[in-house]
VMD Tcl script that builds the backbone (N, CA, C; Angstrom):
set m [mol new atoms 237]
animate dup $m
set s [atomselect $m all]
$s set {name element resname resid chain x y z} {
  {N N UNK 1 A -5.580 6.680 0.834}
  {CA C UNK 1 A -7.012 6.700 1.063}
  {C C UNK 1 A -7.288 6.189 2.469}
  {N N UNK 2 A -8.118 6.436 3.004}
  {CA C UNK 2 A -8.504 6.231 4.525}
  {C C UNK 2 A -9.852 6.303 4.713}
  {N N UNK 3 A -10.913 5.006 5.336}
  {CA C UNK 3 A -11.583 4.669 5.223}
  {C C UNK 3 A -12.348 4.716 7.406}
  {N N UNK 4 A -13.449 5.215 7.530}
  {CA C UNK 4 A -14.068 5.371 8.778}
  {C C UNK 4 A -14.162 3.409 8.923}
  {N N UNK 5 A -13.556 2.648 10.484}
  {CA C UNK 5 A -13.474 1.370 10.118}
  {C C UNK 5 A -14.727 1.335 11.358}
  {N N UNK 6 A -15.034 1.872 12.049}
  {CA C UNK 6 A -15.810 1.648 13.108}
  {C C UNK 6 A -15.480 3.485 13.919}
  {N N UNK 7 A -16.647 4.152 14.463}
  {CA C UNK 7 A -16.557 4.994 15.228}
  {C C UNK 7 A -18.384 5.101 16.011}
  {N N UNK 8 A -18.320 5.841 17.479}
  {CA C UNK 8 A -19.160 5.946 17.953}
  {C C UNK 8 A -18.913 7.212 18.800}
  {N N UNK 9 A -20.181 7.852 19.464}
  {CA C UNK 9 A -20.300 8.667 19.878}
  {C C UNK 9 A -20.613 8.938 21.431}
  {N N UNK 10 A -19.608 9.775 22.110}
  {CA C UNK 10 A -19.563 9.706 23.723}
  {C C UNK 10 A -19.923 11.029 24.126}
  {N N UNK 11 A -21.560 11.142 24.863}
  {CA C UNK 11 A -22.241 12.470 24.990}
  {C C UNK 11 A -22.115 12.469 26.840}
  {N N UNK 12 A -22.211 13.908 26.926}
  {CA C UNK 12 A -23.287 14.080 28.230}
  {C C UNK 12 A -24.292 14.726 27.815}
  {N N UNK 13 A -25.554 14.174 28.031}
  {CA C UNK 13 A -26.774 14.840 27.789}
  {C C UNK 13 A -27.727 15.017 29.313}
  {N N UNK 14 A -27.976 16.654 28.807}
  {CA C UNK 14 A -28.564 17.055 30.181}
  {C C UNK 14 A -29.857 17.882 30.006}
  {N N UNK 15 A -31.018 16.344 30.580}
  {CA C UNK 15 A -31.945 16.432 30.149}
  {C C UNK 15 A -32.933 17.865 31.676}
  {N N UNK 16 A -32.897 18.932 31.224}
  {CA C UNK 16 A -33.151 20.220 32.182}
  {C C UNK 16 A -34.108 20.590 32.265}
  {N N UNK 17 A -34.926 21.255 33.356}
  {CA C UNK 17 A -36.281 21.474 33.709}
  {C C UNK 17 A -36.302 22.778 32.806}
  {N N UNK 18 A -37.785 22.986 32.724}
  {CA C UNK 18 A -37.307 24.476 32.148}
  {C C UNK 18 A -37.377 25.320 32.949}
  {N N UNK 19 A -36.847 27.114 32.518}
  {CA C UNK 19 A -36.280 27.460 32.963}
  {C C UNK 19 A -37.033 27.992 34.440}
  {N N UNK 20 A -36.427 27.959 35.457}
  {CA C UNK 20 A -37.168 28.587 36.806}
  {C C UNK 20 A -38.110 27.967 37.459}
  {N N UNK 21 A -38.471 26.590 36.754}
  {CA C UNK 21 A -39.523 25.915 37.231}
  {C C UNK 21 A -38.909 24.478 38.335}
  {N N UNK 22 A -39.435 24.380 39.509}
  {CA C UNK 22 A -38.968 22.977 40.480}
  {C C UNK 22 A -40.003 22.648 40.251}
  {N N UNK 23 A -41.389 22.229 40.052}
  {CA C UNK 23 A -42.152 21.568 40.595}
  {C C UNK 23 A -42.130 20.417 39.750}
  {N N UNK 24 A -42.974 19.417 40.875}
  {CA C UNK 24 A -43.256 17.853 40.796}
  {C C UNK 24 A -43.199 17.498 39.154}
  {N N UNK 25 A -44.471 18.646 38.447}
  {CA C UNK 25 A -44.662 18.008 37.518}
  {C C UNK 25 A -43.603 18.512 36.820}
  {N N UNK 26 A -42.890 19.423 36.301}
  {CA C UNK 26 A -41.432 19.806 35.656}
  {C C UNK 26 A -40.459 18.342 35.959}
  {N N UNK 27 A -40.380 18.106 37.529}
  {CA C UNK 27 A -39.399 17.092 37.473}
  {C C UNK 27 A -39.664 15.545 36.322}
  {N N UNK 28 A -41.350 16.001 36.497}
  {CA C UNK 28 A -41.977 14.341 36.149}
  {C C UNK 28 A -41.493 14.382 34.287}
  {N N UNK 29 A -41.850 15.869 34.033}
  {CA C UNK 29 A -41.281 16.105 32.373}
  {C C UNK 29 A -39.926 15.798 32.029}
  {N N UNK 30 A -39.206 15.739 33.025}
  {CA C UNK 30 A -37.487 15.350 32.710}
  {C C UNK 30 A -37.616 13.937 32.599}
  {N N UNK 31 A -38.320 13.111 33.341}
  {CA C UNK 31 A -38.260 11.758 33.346}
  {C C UNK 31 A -38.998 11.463 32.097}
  {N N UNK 32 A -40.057 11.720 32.137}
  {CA C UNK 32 A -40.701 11.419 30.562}
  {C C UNK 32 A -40.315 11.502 29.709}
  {N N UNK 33 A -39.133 12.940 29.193}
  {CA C UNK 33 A -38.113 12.791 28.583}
  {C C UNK 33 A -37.309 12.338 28.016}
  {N N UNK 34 A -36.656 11.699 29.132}
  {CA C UNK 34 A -35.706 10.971 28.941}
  {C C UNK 34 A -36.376 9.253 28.598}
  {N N UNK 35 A -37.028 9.347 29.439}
  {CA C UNK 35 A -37.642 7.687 28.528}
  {C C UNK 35 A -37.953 7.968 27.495}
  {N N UNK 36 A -38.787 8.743 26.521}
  {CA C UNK 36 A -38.820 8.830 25.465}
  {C C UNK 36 A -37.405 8.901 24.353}
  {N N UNK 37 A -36.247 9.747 24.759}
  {CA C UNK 37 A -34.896 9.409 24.615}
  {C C UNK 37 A -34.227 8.314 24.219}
  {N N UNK 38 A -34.269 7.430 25.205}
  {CA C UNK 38 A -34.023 5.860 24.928}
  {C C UNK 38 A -35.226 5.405 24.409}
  {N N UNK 39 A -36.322 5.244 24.530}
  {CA C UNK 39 A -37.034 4.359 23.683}
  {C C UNK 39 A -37.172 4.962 22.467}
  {N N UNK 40 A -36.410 6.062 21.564}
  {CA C UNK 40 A -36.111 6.305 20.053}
  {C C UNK 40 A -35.211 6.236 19.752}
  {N N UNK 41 A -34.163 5.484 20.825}
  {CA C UNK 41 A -32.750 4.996 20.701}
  {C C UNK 41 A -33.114 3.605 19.724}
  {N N UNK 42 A -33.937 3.239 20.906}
  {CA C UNK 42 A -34.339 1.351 20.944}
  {C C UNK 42 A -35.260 1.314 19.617}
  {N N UNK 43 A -35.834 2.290 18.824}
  {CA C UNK 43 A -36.985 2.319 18.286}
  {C C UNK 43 A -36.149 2.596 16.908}
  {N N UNK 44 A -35.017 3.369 16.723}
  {CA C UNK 44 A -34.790 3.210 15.536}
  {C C UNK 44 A -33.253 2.686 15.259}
  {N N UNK 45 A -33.298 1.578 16.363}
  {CA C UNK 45 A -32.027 0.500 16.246}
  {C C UNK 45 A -30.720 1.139 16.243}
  {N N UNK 46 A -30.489 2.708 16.787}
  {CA C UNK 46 A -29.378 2.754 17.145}
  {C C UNK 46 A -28.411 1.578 18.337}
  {N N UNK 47 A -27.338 1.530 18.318}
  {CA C UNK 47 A -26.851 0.624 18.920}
  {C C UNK 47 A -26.139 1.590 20.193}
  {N N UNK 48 A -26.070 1.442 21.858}
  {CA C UNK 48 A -25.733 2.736 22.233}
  {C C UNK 48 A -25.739 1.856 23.686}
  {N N UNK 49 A -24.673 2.202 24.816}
  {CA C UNK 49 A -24.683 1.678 26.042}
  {C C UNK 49 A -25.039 3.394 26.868}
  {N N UNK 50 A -25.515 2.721 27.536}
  {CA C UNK 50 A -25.834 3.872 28.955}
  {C C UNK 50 A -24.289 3.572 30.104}
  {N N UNK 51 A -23.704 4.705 29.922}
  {CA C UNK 51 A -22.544 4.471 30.966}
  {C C UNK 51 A -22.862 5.111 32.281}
  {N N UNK 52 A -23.335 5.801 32.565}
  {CA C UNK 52 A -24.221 6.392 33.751}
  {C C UNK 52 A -25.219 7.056 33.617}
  {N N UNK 53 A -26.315 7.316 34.431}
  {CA C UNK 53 A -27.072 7.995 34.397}
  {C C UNK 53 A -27.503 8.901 36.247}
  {N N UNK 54 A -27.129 10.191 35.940}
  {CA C UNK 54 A -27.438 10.741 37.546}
  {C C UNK 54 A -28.405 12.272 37.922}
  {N N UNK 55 A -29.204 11.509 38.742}
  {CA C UNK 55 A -30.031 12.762 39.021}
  {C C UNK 55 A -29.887 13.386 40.203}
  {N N UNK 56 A -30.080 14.640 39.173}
  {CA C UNK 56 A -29.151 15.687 40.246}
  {C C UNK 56 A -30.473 16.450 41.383}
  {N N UNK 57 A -29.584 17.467 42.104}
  {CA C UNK 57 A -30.663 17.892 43.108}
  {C C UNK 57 A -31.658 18.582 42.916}
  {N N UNK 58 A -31.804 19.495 41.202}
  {CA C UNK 58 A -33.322 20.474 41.348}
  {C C UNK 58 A -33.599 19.004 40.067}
  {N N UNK 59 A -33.520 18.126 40.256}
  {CA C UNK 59 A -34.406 17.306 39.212}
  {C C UNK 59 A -34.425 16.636 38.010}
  {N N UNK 60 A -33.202 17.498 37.477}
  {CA C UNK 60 A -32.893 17.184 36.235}
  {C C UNK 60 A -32.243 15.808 36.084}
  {N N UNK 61 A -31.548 15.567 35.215}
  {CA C UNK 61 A -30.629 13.782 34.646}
  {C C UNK 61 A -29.683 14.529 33.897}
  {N N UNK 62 A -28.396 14.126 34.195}
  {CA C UNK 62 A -27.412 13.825 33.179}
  {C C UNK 62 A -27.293 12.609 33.027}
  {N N UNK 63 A -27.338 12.474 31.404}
  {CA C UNK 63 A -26.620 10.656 30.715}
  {C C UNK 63 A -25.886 11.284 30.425}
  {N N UNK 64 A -25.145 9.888 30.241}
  {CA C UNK 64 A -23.655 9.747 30.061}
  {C C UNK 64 A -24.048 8.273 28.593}
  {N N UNK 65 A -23.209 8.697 27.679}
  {CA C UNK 65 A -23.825 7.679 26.800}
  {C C UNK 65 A -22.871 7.725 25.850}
  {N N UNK 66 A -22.620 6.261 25.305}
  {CA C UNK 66 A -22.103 6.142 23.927}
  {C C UNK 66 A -22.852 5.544 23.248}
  {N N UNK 67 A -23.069 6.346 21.885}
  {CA C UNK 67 A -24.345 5.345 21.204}
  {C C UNK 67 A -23.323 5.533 19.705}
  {N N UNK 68 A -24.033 4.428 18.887}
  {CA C UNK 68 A -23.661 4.734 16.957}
  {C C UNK 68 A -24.023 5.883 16.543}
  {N N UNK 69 A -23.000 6.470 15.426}
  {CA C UNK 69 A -22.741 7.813 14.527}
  {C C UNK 69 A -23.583 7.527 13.647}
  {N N UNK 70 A -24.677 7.834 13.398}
  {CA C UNK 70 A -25.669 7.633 12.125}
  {C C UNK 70 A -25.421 6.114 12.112}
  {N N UNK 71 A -25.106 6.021 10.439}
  {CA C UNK 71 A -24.942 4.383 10.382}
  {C C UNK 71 A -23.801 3.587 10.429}
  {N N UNK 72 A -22.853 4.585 11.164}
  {CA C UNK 72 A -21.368 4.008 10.749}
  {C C UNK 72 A -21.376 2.430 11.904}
  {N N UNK 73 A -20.249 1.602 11.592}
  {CA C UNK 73 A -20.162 0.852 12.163}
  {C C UNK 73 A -19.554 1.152 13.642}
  {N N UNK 74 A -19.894 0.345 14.472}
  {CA C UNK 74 A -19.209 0.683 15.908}
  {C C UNK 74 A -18.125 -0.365 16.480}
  {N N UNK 75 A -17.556 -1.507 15.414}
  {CA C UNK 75 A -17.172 -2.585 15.989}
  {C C UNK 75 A -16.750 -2.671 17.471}
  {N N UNK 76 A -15.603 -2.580 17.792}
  {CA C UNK 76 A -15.981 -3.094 19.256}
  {C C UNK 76 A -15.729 -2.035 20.428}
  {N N UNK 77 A -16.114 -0.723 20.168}
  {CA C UNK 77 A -16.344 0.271 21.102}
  {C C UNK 77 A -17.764 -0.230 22.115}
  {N N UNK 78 A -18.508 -0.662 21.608}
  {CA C UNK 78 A -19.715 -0.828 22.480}
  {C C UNK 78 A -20.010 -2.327 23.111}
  {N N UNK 79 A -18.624 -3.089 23.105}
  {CA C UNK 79 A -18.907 -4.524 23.744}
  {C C UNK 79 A -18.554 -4.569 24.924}
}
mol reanalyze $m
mol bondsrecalc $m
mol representation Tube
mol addrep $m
């Protein structure tokens, strides 16, 4: 028998303008985005480090992130 003892999850998420659009306010929607992102990280107590975060040249963000698998435990991947 074999039992999950701790696991977590390592994304790139690439938060993208839509399609064909540069402007100001498109860029400003990626940022809003993404804060909303993390603050429903923070909001429903996932446990999750930001390992980078980079914005690129038409605007967009890639994170880089390890956060908790649903509810599994994460012991010490995230210390």
């Amino acid at each position: 028998m074999k039992r999950i003892k701790a696991a977590v999850l390592e994304q790139l998420v690439h938060f993208q303008l839509k399609e064909g659009d540069t402007s100001e306010a498109a860029k400003y929607a990626v940022q809003l985005e993404l804060k909303k992102y993390k603050e429903s990280l923070d909001r429903t107590g996932t446990k999750y480090i930001i390992l980078g975060e980079e914005n690129q040249p038409d605007g967009s963000v890639i994170l880089h992130i390890k956060k908790q698998n649903g509810t599994q435990p994460v012991g010490s991947f995230l210390k």
